[in-house]
C-alpha positions in Angstrom: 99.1 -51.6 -35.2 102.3 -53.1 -33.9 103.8 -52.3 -30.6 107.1 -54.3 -29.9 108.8 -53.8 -26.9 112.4 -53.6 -26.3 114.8 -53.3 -23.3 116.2 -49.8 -22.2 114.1 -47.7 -25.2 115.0 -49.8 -28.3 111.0 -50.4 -28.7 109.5 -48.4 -32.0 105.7 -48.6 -32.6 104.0 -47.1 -35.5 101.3 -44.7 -34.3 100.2 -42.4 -37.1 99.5 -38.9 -35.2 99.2 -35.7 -37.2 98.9 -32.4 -35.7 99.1 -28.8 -36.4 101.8 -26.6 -34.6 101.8 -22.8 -34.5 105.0 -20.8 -33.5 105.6 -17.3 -33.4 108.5 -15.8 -35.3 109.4 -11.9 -34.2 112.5 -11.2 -33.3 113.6 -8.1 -31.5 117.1 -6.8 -30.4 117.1 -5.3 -26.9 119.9 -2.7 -26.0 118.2 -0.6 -23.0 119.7 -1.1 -19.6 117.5 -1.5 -16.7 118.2 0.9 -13.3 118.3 -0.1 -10.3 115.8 1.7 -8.4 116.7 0.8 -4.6 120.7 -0.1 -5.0 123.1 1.8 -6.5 125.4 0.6 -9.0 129.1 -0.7 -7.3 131.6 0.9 -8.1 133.6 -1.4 -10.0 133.0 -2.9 -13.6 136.0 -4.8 -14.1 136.3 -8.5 -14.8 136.3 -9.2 -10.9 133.7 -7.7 -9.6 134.2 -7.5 -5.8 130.7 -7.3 -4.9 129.4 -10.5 -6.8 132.0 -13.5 -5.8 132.2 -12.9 -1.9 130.6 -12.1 1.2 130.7 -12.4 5.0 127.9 -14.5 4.4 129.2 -17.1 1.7 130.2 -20.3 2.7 132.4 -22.9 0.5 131.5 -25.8 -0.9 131.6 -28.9 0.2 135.1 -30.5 1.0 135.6 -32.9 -2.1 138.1 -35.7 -2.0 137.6 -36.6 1.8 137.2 -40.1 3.0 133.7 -39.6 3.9 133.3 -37.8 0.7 134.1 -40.5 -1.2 133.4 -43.5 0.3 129.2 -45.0 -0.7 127.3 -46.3 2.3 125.0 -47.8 0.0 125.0 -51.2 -1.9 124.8 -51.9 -5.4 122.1 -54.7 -5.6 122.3 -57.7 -7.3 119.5 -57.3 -9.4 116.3 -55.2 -9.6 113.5 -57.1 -8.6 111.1 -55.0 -6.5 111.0 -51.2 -5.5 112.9 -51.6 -2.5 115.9 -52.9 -5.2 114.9 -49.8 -7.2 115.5 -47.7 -4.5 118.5 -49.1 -3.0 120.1 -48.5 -6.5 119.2 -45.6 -6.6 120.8 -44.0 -3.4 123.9 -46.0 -4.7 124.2 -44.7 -7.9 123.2 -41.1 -6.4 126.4 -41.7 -4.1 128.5 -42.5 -7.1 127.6 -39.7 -9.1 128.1 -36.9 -6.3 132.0 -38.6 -5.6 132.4 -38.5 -9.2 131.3 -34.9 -9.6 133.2 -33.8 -6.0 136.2 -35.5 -7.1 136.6 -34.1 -10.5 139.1 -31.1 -10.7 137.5 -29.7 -13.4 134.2 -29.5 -11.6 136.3 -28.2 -8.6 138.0 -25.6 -10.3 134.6 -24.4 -11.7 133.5 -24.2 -8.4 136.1 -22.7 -7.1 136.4 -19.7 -9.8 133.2 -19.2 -10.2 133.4 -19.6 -14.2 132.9 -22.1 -16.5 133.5 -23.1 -19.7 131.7 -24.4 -23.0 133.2 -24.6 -26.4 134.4 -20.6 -26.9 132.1 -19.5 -24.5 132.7 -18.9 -20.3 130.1 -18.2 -18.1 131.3 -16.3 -14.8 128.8 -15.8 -12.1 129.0 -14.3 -8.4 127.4 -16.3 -5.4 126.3 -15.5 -1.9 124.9 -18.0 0.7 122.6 -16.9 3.0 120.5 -18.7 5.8 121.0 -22.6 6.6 119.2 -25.4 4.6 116.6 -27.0 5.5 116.0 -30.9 5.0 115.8 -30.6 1.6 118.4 -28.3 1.0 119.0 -24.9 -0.2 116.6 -22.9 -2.6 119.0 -21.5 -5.8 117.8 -18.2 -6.9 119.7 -17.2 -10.5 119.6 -13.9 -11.0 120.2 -12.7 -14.6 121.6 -8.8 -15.6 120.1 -6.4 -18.0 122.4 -4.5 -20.4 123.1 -6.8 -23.9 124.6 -5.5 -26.8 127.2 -3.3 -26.4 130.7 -2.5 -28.2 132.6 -2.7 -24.5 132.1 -5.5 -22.2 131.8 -2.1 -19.6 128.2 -1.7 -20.2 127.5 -5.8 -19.2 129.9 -5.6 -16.4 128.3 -2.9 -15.0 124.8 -4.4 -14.8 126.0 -7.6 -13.7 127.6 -5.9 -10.8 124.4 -4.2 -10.3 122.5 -7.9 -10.2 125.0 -8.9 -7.2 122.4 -7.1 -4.8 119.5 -6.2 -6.8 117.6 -9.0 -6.0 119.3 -10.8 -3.6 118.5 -8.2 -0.8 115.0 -10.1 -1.0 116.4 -13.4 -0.4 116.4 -14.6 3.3 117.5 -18.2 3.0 119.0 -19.4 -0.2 121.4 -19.5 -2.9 121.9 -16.2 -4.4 123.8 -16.7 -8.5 124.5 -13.9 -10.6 125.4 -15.1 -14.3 127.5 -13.0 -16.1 126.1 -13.1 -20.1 128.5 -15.4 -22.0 129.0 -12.4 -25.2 128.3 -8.4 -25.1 125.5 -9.3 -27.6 121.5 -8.7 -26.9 121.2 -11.9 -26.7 123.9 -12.2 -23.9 121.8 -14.7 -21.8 121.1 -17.2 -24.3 123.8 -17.7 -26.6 123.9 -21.7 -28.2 126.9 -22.0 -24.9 124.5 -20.2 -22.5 122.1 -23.5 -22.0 124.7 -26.0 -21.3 125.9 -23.6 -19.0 123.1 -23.3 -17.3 122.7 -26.9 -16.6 126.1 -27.1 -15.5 125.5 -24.1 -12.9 122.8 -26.4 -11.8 124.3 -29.4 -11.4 127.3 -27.8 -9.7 124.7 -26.2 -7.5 123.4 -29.1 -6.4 126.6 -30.9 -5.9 128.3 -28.5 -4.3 126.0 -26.3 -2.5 123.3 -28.5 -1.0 120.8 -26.9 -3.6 117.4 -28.4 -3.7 117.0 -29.1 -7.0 112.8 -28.8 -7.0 113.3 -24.9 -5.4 115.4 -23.7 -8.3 114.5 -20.4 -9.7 114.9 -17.4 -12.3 114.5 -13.7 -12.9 115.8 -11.0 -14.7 115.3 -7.6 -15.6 115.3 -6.3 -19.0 118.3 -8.1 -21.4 117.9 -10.8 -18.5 113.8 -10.9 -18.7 114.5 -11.9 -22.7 117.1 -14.5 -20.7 114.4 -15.8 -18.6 112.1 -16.2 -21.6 114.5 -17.9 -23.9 115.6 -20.1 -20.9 112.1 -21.8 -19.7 111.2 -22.4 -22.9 114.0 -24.7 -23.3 114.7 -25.4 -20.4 111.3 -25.5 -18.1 111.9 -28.9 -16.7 115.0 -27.3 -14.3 112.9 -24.8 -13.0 110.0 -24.3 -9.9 109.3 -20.9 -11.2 110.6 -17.8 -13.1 110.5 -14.3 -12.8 110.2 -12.1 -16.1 110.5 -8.2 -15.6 111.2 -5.7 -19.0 112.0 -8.0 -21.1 111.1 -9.5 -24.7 110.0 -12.5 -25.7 111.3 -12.2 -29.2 108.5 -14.6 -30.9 108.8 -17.2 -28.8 106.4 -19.6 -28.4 105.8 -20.8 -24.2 103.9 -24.4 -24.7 106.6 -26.2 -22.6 105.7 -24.3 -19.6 102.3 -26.2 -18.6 104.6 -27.4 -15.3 106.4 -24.5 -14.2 104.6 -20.8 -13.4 106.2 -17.7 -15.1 105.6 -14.2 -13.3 105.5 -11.2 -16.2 106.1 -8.0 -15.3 106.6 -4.3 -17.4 106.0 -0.9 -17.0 103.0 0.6 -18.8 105.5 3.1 -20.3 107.5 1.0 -21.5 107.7 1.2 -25.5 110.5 0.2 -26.5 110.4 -2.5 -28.9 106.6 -2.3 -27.6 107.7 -4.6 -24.5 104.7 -3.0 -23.0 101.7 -4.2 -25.1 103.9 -7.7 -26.1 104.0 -8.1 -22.3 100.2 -8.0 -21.5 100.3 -9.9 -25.1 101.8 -12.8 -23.6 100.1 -12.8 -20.6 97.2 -13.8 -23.4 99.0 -16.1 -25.0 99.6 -17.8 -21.7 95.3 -17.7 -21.1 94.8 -19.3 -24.3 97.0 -21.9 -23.8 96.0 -22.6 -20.4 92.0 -23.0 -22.0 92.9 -25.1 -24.8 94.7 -27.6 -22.4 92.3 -27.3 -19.6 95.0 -26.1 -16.9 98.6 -25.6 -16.4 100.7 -22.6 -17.2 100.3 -20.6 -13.9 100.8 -16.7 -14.8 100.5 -13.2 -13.4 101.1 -10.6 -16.1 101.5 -7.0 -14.2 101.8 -3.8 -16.2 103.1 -1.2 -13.9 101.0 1.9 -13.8 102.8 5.1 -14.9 106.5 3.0 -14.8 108.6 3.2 -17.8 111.6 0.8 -18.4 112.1 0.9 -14.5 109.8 -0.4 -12.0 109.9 -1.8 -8.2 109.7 -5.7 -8.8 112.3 -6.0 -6.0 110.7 -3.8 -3.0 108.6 -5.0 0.3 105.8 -2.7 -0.6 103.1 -3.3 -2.5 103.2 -1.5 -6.1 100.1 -0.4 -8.3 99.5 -2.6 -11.5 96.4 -2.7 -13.8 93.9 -4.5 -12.3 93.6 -6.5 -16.0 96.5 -6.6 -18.3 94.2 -7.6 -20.7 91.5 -5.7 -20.5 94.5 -2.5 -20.1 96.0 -3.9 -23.6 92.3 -4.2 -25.6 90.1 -1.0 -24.3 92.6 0.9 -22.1 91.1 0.2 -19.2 92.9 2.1 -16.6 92.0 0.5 -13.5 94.5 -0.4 -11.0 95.3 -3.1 -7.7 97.9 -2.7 -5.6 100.1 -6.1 -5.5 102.8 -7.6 -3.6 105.2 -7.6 -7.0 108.4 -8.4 -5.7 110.0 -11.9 -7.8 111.7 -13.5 -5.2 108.5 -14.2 -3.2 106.7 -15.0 -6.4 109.2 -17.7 -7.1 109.7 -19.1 -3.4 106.0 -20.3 -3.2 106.3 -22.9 -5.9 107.9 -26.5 -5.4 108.9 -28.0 -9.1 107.4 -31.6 -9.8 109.8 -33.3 -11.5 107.2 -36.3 -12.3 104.3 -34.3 -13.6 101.3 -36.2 -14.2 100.8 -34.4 -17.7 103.5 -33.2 -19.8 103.8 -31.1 -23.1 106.9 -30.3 -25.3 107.5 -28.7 -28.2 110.5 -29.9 -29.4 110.9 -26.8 -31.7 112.4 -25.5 -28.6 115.2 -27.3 -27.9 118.7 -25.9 -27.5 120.9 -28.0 -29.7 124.2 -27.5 -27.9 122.7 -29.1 -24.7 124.0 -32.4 -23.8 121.1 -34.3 -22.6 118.2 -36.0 -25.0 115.5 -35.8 -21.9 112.2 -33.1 -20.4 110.8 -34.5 -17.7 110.4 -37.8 -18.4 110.3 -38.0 -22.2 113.1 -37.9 -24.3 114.1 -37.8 -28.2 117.0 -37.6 -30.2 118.2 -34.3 -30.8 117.7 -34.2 -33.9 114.1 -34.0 -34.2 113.3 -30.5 -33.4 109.6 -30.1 -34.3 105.8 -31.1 -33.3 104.8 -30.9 -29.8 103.4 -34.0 -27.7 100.8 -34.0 -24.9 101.3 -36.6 -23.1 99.9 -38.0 -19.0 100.9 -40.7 -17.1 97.7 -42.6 -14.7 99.3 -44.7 -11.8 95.5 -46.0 -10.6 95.3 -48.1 -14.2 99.4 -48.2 -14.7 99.1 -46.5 -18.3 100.6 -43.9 -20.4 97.8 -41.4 -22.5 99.0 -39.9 -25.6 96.9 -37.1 -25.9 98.1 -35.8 -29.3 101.5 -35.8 -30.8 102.9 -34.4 -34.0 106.1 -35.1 -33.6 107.8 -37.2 -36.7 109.4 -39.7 -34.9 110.4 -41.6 -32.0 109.4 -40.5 -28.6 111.2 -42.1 -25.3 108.9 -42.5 -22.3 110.9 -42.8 -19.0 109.7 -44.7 -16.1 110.2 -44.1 -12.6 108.7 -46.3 -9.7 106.9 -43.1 -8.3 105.2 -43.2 -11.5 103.8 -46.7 -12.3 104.2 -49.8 -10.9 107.4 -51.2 -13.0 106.2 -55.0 -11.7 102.7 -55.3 -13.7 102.0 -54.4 -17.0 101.9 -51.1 -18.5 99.4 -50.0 -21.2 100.2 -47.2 -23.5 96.9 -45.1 -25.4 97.6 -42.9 -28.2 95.1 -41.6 -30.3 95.5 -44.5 -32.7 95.3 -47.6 -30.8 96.6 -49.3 -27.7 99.1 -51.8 -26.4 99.6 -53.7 -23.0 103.4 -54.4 -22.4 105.8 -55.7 -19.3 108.9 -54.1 -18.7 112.2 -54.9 -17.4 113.9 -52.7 -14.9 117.3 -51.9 -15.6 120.0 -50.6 -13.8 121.8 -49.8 -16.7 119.5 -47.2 -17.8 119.0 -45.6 -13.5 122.5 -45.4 -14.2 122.7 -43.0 -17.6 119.7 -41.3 -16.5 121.4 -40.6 -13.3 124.3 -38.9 -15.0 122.8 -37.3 -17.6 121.0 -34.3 -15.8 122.5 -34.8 -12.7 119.5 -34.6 -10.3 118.3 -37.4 -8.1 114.8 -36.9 -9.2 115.5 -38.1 -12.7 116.3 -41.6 -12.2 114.8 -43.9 -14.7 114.6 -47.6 -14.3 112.7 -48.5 -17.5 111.3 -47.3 -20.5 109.2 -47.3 -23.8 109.8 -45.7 -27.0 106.7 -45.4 -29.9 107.4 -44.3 -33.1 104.9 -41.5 -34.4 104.5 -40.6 -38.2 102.8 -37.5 -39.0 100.7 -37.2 -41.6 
């Protein structure tokens, strides 16, 4: 085995790592609109939507363009050769990329329309702002519609005016978003546009807004719970939490979320396109995983007694659930809890760790119109699109453990100085052997990192890449 390090991720080693992966492959259309069953619908459906883009409670953005705005009270150091170099460059290029960002007018305009644009597809959203940030900013809470396919864009208008309030009401202090799906198709949430979007909204959220980007957050009901499913599994690196209430998975498979806990909730009635039973299914799916790995994947799974399509997953009270989804699903066990169900409080108890200490991806889920190469703090070329890595990082004996991997090629990890000591030597185990290396800190690659998702958390100053070959 040869392991031959080079600067900024040009290393290729040639572990030999086969694996099997299993995927589900159902899909499902989903056409029912959710109610709202404690706000009414507003009045209007039209393309400006009163009731989603203002309120005596919104504030603007930030001023962009201002002298303090622009100017960097941080220095570029000379060269990187301890952490408190790392550091320094990294508030620098943290400065640079916010003036950037604040001082580009398409970025303003964005901002300031609420709507933006990715290849043929424009994502509009309403906002509120409500409370003050604390010292690490604002939570964002994105708040997807039900509604989908439709042969007027009335129907998605409708229910995205209806998402304005439904679950914002819940939210003291935060960021309130309301997407608008980018098409009138069921899958209105996660179009090929829809994921760059959503990184955009992010980004701009954090930018702009003061959002904090380990409190961000998603729910949605219905044509927007199929959103939130199609969305963390691509996606589960931007995300503390997520809320999933009457939707449909559609086959997906939910190995990426070993980081970030999902909240699944349906009403016992509800049949349609057996949401119901695929529901507490999942809820399963989400046990076996978390056996097979030994931990992770956080989960409630509530079936609603007696609720059809509808339930109360945004109210104060308490609602009745089965006591065991599971055991409700296999012998119809009937027994119930009462449950504090509503998604926003669900989501606000979790803090995202951008640096997990064990991460797994499945790159059959990757979205191949986003932008960036990087989960967490791996990265690939986009074009490989299958196997699935596990993969933990131990700072007491500075090494990276390759738990398994099929994944038929090269496989980027990225090194942070709150991971590893970047000074002394670095050890990589795979299943097939390991290898003791040095690396080189680079400011070069803090730099690209930097810009490429746009959070301060995901600054890289170093690297290694191993090549794996499946058998």
């Amino acid at each position: 085995m040869k392991l031959r390090l080079k600067k900024r991720g040009t290393l290729l080693s040639a572990f030999t790592v086969c694996l099997l992966l299993t995927a589900c492959g159902e899909t499902a259309d989903d056409t029912d609109v959710p109610e709202d069953n404690s706000q009414p619908l507003q009045e209007t459906a039209s393309e400006e939507l009163s009731g989603t883009d203002s309120s005596p409670e919104e504030e603007s953005p930030e001023e962009s363009g201002s002298e303090d705005g622009m100017s960097n009270p941080y220095t570029k150091p000379d060269s990187l050769e301890n952490n408190e170099d790392i550091e320094n460059a990294r508030k620098y290029i943290w400065q640079e990329y916010l003036n950037q960002v604040r001082s580009d007018a398409a970025r303003m305009e964005e901002v300031d329309k609420h709507a933006m644009t990715f290849g043929e597809a424009t994502m509009k959203y309403g906002l509120i702002v409500k409370g003050e940030p604390d010292e690490s900013g604002y939570p964002l809470f994105i708040a997807l519609h039900g509604g989908g396919q439709s042969d007027t864009p009335d129907l998605n208008n409708s229910q995205w005016a209806q998402m304005a309030s439904y679950y914002q009401d819940s939210v003291e202090n935060g960021v309130h978003v309301n997407p608008r799906g980018v098409r009138d198709t069921w899958d209105c949430h996660f179009n090929p546009e829809s994921y760059p979007l959503y990184d955009r909204l992010i980004e701009n959220m954090i930018a702009f807004y003061d959002v904090d980007p380990n409190r961000v957050y998603l729910t949605g009901f219905s044509a927007g719970g199929d959103g939130v499913y199609a969305i963390v599994a691509k996606m589960a690196d931007r995300f503390a939490a997520a809320n999933m209430s009457a939707g449909h998975p559609n086959g997906l498979p939910l190995w990426n979320l070993y980081n970030m806990p999902l909240q699944l909730q349906v009403g016992e009635n509800d049949t349609a396109y057996d949401r119901n039973t695929v529901t507490a299914q999942y809820g399963q799916l989400l046990d076996s995983y978390q056996e097979e790995l030994g931990g992770g994947y956080i989960h409630n799974t509530y079936v609603h007694q007696g609720k059809g399509h509808n339930f109360r997953d945004n109210s104060s009270a308490d609602q009745t659930v089965m006591a065991d989804s599971a055991a409700w699903l296999e012998s119809g066990d009937n027994s119930t809890v009462e449950v504090d169900a509503n998604a926003v409080r669900f989501l606000e108890q979790y803090v995202r760790e951008p640096l997990p200490e064990r991460v797994v991806w499945d790159l059959s889920q990757r979205a191949d119109q986003r932008t960036g190469n990087s989960f967490y703090w791996l990265q690939a070329n986009s074009r490989l699109t299958e196997g699935k890595i596990v993969v933990s990082y131990d700072r007491e004996s500075n090494s990276i453990n390759v738990e398994e991997c099929s994944i038929p090629g090269e496989v980027t990890f990225l090194l942070s100085n709150d991971m590893l000591d970047l000074f002394a030597p670095v050890t990589v185990n795979t299943p097939s052997g390991s290898e003791t290396m040095t690396v080189t800190p680079d400011y070069d690659l803090l730099y690209e990192t930097t810009m490429e998702r746009g959070d301060f958390n995901y600054q890289f100053a170093a690297k290694i890449s191993v090549t794996f070959e499946a058998e």
